[in-house]
N, C-alpha and C positions, 0 to 999 in steps of 0.2 A: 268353750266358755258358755254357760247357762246363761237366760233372761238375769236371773238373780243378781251372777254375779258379774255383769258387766253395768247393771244397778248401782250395783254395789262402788264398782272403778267409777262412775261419772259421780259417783257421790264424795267419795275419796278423793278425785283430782278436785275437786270443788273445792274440800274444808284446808286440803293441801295449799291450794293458791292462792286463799288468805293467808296463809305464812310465808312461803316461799317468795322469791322475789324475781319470780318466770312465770312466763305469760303463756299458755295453754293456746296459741291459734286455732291446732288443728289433732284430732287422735282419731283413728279408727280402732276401734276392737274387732279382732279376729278370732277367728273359734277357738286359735290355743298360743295368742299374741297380740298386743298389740303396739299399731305405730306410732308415735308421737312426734307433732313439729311443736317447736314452743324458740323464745325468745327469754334466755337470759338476762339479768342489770348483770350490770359488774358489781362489785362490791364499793368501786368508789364511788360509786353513782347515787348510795344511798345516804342520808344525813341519817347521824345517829337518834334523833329523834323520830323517824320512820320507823327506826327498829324501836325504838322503846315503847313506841305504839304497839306494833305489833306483840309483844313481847308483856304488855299488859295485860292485855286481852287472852292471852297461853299462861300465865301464870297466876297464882289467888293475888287478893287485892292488897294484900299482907307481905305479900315478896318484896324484896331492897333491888332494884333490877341497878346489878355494877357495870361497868366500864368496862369487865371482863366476859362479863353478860354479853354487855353487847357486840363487842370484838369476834368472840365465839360465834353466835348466832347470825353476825353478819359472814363471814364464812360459810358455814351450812347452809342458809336461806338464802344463794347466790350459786349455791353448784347444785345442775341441771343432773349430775351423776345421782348426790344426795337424792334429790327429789324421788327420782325412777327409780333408785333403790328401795324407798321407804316404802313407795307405792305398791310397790314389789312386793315388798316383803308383808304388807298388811294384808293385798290382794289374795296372796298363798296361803299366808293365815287365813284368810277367809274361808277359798278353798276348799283346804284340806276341813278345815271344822265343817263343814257343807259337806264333803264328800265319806268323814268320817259317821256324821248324822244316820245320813241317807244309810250308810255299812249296817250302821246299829239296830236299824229298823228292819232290815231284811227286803227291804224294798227295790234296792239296787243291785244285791248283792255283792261283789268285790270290786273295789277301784286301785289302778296304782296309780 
């Protein structure tokens, strides 16, 4: 993993943990992985006003946030799997468009 894009993951666990509802202790990045320790809420730990807060703030000011809203999203924004996945999968996107660039330019030549 490049300067860039391990940047990029400390920037990402950031905007992440304004939403999620896990606490980021401790992550090291590794050149092609990395660790994470982190602390879970549970889901009944949170009042539904925390989520609607949060849930303000991620949608325009014009949204009806339901009851179904917030069931939903207290689910997701309490599983530590969700979280690493999404991180995952932006990071890869990232990546790959990064490593796709570099291809395009002839600067790198081929990556898999």
């Amino acid at each position: 993993m490049e300067a860039a894009e391990k940047d990029y993951l400390l920037g990402l666990v950031r905007r992440l943990s304004r939403f999620y509802f896990v606490d980021v202790l401790e992550f090291c990045v590794m050149s092609n992985h990395v660790h994470w320790v982190g602390r879970v809420y549970p889901e009944n730990h949170l009042s539904n006003e925390e989520i609607r807060e949060r849930l303000k703030s991620w949608f325009p000011e014009d949204r009806v946030i339901t009851d179904q809203d917030i069931g939903r999203f207290r689910t997701r924004w309490t599983s530590l799997s969700n979280f690493i996945k999404i991180s995952s999968r932006d990071l890869l996107a990232t990546t790959t468009t990064a490593i796709t660039m570099k291809d395009s330019s002839g600067v790198h030549g081929s990556k898999v």
